[in-house]
CHARMM internal coordinates of N, CA and C (Angstrom, degrees):
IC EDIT
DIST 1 N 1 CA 1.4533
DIST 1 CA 1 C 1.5319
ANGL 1 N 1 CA 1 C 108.02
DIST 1 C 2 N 1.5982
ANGL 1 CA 1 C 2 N 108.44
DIHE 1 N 1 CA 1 C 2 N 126.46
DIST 2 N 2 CA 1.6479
ANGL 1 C 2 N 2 CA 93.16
DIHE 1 CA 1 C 2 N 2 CA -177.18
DIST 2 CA 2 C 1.7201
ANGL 2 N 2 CA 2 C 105.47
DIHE 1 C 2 N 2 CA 2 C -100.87
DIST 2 C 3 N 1.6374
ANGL 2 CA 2 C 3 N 114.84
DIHE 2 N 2 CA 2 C 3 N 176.86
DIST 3 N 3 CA 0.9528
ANGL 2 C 3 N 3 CA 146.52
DIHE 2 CA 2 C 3 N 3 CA -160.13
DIST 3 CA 3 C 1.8577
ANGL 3 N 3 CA 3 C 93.15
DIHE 2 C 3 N 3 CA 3 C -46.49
DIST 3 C 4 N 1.9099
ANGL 3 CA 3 C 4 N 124.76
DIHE 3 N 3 CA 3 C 4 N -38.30
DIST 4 N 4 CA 1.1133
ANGL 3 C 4 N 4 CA 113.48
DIHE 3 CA 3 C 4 N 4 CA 168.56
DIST 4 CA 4 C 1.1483
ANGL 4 N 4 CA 4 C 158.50
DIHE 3 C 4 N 4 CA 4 C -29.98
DIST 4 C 5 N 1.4928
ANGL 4 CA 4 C 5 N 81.65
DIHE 4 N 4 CA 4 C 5 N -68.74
DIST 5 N 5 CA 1.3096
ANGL 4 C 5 N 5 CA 129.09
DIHE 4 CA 4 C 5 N 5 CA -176.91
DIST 5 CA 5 C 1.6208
ANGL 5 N 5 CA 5 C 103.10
DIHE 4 C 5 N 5 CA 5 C -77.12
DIST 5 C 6 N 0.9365
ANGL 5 CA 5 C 6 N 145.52
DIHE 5 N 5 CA 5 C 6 N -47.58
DIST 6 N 6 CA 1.5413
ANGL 5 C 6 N 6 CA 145.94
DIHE 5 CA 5 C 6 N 6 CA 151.33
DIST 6 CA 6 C 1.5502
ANGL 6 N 6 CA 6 C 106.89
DIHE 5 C 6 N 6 CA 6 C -27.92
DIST 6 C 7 N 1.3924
ANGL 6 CA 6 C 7 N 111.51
DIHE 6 N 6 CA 6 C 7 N -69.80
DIST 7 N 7 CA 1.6086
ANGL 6 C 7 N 7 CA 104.74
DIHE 6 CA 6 C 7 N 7 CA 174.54
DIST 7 CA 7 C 1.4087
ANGL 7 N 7 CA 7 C 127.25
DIHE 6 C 7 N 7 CA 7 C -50.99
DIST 7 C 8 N 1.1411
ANGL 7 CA 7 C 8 N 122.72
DIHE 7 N 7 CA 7 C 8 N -49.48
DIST 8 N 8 CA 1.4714
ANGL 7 C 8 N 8 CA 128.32
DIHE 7 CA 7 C 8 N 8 CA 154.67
DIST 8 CA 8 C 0.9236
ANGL 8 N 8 CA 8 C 120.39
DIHE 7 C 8 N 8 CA 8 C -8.84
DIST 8 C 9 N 1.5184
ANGL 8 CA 8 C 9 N 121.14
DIHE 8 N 8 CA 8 C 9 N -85.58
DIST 9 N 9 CA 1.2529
ANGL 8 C 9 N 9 CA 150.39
DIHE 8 CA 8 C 9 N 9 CA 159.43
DIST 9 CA 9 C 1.5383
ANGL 9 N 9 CA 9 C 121.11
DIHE 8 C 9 N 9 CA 9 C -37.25
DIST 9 C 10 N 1.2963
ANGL 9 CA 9 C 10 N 121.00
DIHE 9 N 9 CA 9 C 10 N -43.85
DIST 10 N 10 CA 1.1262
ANGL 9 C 10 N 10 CA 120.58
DIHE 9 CA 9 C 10 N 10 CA 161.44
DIST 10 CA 10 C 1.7330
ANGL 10 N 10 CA 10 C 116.64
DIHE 9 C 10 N 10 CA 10 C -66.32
DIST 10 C 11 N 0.9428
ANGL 10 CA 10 C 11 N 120.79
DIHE 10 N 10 CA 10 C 11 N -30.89
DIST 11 N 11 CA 1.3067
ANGL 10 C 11 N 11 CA 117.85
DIHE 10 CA 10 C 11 N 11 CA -170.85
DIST 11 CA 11 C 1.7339
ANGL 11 N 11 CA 11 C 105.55
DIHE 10 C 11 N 11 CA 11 C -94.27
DIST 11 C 12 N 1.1147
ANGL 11 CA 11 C 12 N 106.07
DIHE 11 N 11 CA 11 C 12 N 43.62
DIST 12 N 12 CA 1.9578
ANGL 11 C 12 N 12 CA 107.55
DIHE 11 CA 11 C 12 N 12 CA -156.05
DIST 12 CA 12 C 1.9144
ANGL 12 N 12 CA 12 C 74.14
DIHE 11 C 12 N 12 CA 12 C -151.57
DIST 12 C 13 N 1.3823
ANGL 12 CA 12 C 13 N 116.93
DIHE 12 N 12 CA 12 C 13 N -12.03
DIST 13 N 13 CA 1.8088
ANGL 12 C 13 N 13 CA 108.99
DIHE 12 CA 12 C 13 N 13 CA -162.59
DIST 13 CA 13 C 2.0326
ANGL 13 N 13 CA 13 C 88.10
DIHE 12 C 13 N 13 CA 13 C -75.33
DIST 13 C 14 N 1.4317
ANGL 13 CA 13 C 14 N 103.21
DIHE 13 N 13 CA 13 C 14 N -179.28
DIST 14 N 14 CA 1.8042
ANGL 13 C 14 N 14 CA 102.29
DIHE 13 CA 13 C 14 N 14 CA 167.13
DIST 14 CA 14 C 1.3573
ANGL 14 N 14 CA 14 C 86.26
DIHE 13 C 14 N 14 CA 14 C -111.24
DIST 14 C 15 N 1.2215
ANGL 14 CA 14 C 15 N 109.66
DIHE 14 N 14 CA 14 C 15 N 161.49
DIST 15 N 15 CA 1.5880
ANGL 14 C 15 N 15 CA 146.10
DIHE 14 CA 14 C 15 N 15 CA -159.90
DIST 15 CA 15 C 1.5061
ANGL 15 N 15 CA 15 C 100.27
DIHE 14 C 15 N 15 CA 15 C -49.18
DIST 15 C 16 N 1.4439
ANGL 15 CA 15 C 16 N 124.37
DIHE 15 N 15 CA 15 C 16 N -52.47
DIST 16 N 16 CA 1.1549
ANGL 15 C 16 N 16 CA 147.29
DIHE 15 CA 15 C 16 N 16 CA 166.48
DIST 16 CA 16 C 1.8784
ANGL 16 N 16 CA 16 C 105.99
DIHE 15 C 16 N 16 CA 16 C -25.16
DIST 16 C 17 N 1.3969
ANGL 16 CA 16 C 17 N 92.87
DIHE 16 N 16 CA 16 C 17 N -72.94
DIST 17 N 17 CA 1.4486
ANGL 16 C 17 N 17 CA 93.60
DIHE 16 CA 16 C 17 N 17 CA 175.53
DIST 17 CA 17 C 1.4929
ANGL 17 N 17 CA 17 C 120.22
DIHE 16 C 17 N 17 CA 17 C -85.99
DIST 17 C 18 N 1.1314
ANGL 17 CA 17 C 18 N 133.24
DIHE 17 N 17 CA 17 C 18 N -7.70
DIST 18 N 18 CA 1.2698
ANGL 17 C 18 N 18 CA 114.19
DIHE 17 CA 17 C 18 N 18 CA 162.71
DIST 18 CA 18 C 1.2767
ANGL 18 N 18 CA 18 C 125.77
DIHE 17 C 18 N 18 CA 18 C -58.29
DIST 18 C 19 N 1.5330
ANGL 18 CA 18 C 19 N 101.66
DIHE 18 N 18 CA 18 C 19 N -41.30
DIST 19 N 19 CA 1.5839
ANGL 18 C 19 N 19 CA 117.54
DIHE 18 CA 18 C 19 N 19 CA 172.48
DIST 19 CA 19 C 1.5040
ANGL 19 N 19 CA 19 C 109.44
DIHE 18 C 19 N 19 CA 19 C -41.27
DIST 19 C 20 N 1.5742
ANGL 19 CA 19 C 20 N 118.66
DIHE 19 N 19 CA 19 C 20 N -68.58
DIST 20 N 20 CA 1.0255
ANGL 19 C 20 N 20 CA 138.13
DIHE 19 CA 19 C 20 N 20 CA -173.75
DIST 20 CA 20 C 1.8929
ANGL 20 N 20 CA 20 C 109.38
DIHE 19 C 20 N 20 CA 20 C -40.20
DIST 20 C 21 N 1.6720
ANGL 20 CA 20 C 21 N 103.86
DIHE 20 N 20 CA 20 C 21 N -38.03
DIST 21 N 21 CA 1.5078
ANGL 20 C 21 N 21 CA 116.89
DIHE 20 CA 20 C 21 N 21 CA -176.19
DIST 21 CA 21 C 1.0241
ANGL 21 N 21 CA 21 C 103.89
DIHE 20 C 21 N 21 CA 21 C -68.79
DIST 21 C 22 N 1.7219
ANGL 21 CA 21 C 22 N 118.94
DIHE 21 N 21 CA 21 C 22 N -54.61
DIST 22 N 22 CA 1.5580
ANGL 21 C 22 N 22 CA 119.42
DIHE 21 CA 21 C 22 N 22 CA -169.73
DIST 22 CA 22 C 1.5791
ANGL 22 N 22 CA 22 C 118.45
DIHE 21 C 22 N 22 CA 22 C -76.01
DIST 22 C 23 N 1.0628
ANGL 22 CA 22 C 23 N 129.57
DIHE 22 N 22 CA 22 C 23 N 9.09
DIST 23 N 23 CA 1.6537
ANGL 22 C 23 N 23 CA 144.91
DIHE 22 CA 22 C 23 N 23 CA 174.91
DIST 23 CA 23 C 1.3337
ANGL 23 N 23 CA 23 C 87.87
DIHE 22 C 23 N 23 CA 23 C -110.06
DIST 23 C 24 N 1.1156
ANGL 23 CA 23 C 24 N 140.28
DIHE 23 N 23 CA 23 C 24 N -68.17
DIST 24 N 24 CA 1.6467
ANGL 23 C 24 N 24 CA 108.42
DIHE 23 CA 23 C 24 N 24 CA 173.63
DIST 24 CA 24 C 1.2083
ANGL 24 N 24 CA 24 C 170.47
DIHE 23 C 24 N 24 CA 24 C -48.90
DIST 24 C 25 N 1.9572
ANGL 24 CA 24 C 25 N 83.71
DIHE 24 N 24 CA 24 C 25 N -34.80
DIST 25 N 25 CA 1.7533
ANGL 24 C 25 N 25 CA 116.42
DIHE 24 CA 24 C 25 N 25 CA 139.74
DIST 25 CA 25 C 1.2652
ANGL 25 N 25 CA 25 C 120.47
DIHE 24 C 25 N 25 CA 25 C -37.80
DIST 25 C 26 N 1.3194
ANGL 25 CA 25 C 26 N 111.26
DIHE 25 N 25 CA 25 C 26 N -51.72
DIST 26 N 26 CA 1.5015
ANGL 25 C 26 N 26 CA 131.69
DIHE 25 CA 25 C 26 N 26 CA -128.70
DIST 26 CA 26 C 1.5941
ANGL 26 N 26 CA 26 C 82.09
DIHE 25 C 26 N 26 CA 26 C -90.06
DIST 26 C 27 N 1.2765
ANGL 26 CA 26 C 27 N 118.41
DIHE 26 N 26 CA 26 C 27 N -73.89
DIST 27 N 27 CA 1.5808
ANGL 26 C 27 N 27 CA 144.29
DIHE 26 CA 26 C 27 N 27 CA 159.47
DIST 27 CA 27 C 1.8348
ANGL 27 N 27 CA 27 C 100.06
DIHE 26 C 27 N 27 CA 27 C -8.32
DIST 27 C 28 N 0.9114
ANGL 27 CA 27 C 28 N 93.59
DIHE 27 N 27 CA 27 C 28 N -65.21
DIST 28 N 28 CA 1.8637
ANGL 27 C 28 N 28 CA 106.19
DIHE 27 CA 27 C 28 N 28 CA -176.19
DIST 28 CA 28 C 1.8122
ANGL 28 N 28 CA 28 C 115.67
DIHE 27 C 28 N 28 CA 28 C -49.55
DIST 28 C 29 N 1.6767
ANGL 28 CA 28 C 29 N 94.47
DIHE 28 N 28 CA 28 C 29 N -37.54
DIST 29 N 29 CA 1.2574
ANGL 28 C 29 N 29 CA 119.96
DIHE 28 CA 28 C 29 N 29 CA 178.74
DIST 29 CA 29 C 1.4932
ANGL 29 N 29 CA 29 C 116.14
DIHE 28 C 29 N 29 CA 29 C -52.38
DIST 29 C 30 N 1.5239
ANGL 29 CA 29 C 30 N 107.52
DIHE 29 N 29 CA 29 C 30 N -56.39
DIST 30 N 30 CA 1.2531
ANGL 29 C 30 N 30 CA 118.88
DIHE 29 CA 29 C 30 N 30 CA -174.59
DIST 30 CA 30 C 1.8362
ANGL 30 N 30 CA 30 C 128.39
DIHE 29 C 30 N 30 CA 30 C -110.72
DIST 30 C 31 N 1.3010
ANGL 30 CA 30 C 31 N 90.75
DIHE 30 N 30 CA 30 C 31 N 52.59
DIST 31 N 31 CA 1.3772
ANGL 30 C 31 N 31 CA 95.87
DIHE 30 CA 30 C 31 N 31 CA -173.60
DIST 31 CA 31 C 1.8921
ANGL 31 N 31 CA 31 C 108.00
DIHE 30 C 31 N 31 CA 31 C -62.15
DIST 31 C 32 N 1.2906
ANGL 31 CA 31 C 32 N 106.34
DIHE 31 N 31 CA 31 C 32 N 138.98
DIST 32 N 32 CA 1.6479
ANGL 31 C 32 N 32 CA 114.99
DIHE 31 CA 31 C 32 N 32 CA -179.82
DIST 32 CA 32 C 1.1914
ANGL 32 N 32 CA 32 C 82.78
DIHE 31 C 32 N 32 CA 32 C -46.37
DIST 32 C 33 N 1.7020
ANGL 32 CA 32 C 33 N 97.05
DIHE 32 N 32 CA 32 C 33 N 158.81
DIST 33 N 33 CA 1.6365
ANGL 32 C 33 N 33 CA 125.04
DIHE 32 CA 32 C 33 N 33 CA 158.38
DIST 33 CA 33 C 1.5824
ANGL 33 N 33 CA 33 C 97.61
DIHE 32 C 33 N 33 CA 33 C -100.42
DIST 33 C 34 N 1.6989
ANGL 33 CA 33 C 34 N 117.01
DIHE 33 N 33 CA 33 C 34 N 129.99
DIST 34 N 34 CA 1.2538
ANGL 33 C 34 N 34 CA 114.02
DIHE 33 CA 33 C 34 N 34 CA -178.18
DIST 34 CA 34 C 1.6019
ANGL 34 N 34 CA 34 C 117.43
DIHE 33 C 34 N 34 CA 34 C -63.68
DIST 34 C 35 N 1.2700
ANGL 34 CA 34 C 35 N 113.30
DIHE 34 N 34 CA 34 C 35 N -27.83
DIST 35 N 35 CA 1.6570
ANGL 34 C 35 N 35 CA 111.08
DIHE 34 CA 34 C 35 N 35 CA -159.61
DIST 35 CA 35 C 1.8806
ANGL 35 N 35 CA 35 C 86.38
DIHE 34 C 35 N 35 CA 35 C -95.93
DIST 35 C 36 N 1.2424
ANGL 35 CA 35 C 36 N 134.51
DIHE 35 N 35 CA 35 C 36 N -28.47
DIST 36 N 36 CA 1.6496
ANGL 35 C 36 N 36 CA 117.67
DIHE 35 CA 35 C 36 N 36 CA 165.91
DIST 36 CA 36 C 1.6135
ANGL 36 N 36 CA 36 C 108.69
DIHE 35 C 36 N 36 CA 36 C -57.21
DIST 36 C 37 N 1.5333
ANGL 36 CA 36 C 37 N 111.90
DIHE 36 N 36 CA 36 C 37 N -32.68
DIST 37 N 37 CA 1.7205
ANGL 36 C 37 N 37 CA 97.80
DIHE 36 CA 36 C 37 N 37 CA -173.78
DIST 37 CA 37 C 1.2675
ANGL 37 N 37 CA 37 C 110.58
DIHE 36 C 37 N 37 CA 37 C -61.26
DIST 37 C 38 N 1.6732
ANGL 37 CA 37 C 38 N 98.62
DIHE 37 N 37 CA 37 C 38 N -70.71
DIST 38 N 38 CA 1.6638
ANGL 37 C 38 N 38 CA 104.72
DIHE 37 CA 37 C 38 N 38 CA 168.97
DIST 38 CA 38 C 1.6728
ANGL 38 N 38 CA 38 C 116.22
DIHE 37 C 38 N 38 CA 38 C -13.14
DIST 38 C 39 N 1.3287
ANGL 38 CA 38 C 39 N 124.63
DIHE 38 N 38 CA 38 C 39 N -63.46
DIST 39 N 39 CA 1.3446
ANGL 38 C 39 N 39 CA 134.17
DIHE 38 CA 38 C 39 N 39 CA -150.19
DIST 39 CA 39 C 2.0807
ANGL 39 N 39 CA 39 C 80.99
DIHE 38 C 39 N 39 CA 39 C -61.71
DIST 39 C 40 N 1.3112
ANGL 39 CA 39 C 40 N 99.42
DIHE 39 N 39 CA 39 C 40 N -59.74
DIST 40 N 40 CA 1.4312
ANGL 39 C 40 N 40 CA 98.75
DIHE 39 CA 39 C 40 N 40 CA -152.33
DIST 40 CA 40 C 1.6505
ANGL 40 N 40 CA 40 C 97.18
DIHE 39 C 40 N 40 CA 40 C -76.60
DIST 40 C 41 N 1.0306
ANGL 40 CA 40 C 41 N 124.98
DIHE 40 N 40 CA 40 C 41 N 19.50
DIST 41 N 41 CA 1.3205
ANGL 40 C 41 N 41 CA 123.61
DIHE 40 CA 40 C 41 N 41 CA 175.99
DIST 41 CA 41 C 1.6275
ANGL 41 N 41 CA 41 C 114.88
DIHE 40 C 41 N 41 CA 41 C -107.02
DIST 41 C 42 N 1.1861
ANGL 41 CA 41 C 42 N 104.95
DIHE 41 N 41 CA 41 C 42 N -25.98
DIST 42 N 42 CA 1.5950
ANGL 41 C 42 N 42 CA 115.45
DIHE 41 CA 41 C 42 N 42 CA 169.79
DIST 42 CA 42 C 1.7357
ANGL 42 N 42 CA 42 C 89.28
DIHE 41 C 42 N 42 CA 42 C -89.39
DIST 42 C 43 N 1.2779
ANGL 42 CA 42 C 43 N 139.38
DIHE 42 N 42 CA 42 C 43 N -46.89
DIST 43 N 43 CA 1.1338
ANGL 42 C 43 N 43 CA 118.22
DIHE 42 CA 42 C 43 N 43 CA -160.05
DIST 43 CA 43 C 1.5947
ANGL 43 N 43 CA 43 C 117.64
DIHE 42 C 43 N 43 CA 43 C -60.80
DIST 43 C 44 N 0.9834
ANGL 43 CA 43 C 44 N 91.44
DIHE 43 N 43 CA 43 C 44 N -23.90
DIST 44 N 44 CA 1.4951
ANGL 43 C 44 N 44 CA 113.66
DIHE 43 CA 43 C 44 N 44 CA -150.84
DIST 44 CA 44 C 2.3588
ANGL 44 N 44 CA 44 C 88.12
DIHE 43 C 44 N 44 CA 44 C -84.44
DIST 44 C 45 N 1.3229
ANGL 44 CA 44 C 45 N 98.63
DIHE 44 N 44 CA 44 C 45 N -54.53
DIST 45 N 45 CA 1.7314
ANGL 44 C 45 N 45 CA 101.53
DIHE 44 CA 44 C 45 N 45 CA 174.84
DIST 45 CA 45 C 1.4625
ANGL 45 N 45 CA 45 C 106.09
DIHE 44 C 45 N 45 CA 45 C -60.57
DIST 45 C 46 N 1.4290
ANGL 45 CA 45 C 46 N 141.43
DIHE 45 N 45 CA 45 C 46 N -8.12
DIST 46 N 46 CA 1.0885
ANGL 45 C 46 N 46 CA 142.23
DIHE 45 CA 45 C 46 N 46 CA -172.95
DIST 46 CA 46 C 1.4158
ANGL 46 N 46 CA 46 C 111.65
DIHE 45 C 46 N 46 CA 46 C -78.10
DIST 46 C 47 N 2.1193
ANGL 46 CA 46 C 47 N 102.02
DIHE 46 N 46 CA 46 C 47 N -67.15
DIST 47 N 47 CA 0.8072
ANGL 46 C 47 N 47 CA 81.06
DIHE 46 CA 46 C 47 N 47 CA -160.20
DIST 47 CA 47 C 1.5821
ANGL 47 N 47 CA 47 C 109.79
DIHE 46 C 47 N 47 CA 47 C -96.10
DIST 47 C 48 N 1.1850
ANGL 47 CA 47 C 48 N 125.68
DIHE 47 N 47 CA 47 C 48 N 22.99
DIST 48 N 48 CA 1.6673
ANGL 47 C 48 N 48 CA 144.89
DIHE 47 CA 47 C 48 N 48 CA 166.25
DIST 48 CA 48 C 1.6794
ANGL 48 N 48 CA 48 C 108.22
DIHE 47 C 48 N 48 CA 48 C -61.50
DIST 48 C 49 N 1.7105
ANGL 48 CA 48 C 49 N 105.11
DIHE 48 N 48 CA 48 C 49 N -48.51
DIST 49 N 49 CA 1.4916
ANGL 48 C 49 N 49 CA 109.96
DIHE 48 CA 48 C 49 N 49 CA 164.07
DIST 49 CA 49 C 1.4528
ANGL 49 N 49 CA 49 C 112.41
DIHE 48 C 49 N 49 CA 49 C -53.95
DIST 49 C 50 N 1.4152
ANGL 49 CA 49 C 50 N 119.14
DIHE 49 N 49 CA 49 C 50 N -53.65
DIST 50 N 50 CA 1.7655
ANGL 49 C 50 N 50 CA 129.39
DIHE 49 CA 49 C 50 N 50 CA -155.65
DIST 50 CA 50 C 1.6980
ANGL 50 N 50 CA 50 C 90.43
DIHE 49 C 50 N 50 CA 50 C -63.14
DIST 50 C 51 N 1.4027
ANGL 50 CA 50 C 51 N 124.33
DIHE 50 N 50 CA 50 C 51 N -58.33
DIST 51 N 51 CA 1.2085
ANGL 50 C 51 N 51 CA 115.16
DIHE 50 CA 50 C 51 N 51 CA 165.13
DIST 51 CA 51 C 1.1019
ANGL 51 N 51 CA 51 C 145.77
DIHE 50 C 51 N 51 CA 51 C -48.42
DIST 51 C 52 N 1.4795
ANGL 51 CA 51 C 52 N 115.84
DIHE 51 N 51 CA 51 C 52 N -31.92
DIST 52 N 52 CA 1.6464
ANGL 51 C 52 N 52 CA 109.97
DIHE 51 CA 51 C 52 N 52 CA 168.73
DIST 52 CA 52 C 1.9066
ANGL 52 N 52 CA 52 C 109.00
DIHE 51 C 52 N 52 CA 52 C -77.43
DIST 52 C 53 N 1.3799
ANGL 52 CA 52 C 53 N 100.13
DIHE 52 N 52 CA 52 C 53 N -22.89
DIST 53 N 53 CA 1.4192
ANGL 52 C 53 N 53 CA 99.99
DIHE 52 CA 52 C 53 N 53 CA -175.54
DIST 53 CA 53 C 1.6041
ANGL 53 N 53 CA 53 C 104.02
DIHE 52 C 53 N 53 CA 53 C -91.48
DIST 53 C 54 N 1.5074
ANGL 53 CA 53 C 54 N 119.57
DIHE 53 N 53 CA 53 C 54 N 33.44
DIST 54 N 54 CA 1.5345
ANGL 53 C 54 N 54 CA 114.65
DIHE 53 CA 53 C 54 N 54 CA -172.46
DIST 54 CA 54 C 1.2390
ANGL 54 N 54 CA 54 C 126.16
DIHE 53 C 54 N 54 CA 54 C 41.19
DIST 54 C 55 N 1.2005
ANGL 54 CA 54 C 55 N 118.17
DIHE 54 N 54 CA 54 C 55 N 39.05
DIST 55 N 55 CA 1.5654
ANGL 54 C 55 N 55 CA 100.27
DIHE 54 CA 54 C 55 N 55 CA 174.94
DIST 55 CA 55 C 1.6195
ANGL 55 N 55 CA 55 C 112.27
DIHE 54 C 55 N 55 CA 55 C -88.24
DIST 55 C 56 N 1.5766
ANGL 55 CA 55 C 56 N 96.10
DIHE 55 N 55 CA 55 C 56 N -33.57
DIST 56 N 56 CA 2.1465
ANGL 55 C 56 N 56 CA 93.66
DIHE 55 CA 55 C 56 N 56 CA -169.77
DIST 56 CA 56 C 1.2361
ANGL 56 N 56 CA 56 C 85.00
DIHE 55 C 56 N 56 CA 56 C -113.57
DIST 56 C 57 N 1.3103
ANGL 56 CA 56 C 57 N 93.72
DIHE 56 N 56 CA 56 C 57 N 175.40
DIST 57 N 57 CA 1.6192
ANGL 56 C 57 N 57 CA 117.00
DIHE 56 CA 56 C 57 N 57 CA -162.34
DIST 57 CA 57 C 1.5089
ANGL 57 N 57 CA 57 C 104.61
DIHE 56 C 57 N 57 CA 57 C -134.50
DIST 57 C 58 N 1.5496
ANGL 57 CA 57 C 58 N 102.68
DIHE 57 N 57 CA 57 C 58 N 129.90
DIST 58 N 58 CA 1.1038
ANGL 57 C 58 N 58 CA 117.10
DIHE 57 CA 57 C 58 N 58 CA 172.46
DIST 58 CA 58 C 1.6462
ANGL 58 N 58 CA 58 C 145.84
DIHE 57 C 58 N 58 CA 58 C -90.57
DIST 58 C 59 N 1.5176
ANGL 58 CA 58 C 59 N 112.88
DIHE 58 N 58 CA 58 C 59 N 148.01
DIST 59 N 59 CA 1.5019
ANGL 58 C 59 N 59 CA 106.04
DIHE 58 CA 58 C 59 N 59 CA -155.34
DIST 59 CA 59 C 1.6005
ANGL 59 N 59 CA 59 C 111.28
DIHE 58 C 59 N 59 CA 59 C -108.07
DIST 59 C 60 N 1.0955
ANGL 59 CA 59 C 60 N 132.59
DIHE 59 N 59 CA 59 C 60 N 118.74
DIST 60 N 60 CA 1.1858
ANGL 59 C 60 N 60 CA 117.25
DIHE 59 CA 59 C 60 N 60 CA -172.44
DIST 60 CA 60 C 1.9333
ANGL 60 N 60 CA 60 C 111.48
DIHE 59 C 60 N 60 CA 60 C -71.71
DIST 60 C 61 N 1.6190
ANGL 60 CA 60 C 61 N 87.44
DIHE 60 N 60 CA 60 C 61 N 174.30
DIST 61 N 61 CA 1.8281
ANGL 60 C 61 N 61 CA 106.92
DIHE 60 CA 60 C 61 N 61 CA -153.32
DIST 61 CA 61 C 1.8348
ANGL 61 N 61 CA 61 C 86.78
DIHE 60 C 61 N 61 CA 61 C -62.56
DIST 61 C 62 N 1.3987
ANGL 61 CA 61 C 62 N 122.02
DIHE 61 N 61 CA 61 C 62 N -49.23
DIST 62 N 62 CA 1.0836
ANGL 61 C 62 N 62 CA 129.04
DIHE 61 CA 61 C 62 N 62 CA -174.24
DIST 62 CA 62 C 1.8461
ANGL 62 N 62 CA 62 C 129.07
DIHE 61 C 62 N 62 CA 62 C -48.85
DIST 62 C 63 N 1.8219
ANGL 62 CA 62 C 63 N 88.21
DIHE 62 N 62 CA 62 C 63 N -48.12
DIST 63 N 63 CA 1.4789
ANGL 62 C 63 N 63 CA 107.33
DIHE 62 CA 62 C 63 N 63 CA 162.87
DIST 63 CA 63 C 1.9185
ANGL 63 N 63 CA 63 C 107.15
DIHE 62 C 63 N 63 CA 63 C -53.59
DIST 63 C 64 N 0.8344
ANGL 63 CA 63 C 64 N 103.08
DIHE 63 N 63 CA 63 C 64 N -47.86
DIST 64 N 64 CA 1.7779
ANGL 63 C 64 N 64 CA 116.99
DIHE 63 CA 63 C 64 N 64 CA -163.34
DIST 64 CA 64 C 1.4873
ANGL 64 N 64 CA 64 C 92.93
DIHE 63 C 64 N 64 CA 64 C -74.16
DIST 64 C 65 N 1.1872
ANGL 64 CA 64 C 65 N 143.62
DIHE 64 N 64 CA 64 C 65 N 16.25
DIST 65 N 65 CA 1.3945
ANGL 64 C 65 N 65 CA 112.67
DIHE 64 CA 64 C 65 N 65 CA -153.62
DIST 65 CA 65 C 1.8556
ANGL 65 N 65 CA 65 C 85.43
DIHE 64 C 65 N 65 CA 65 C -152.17
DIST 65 C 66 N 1.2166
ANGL 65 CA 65 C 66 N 93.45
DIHE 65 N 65 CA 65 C 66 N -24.63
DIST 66 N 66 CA 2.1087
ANGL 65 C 66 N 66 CA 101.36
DIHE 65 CA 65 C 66 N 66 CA 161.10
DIST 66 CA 66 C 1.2912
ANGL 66 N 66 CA 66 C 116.88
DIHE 65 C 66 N 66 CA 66 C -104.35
DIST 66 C 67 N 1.3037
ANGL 66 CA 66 C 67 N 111.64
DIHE 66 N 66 CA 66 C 67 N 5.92
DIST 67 N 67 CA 1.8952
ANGL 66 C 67 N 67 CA 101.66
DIHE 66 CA 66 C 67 N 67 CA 153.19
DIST 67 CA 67 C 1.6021
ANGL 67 N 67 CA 67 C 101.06
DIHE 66 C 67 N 67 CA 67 C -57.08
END
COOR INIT
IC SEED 1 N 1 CA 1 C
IC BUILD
């Protein structure tokens, strides 16, 4: 089936499923990069440790939300 004939057909879907098409496309598009997860996966256990062990200090939703 070429690149046409797909559109066609897609544009013949109800709204419902197009959606469903274009989140899958879309999805396909942006597959993680493994070595960015990693990074943010240790970053992320770091600073979860630094916090239970008090090191940083936390800002409340309210503080954050009147910058």
């Amino acid at each position: 089936m070429d690149s046409k004939t797909i559109i066609e057909s897609a544009l013949n879907l109800s709204p419902a499923e197009k959606l469903i098409l274009i989140d899958a496309i879309s999805e396909s598009l942006n597959e993680p990069n493994k070595e960015i997860e990693k990074y943010w996966k240790e970053e992320v256990e770091n600073r979860y440790k630094a916090y239970l062990d008090g090191k940083i200090k936390t800002i409340s939703i309210e503080d954050v939300f009147k910058k």
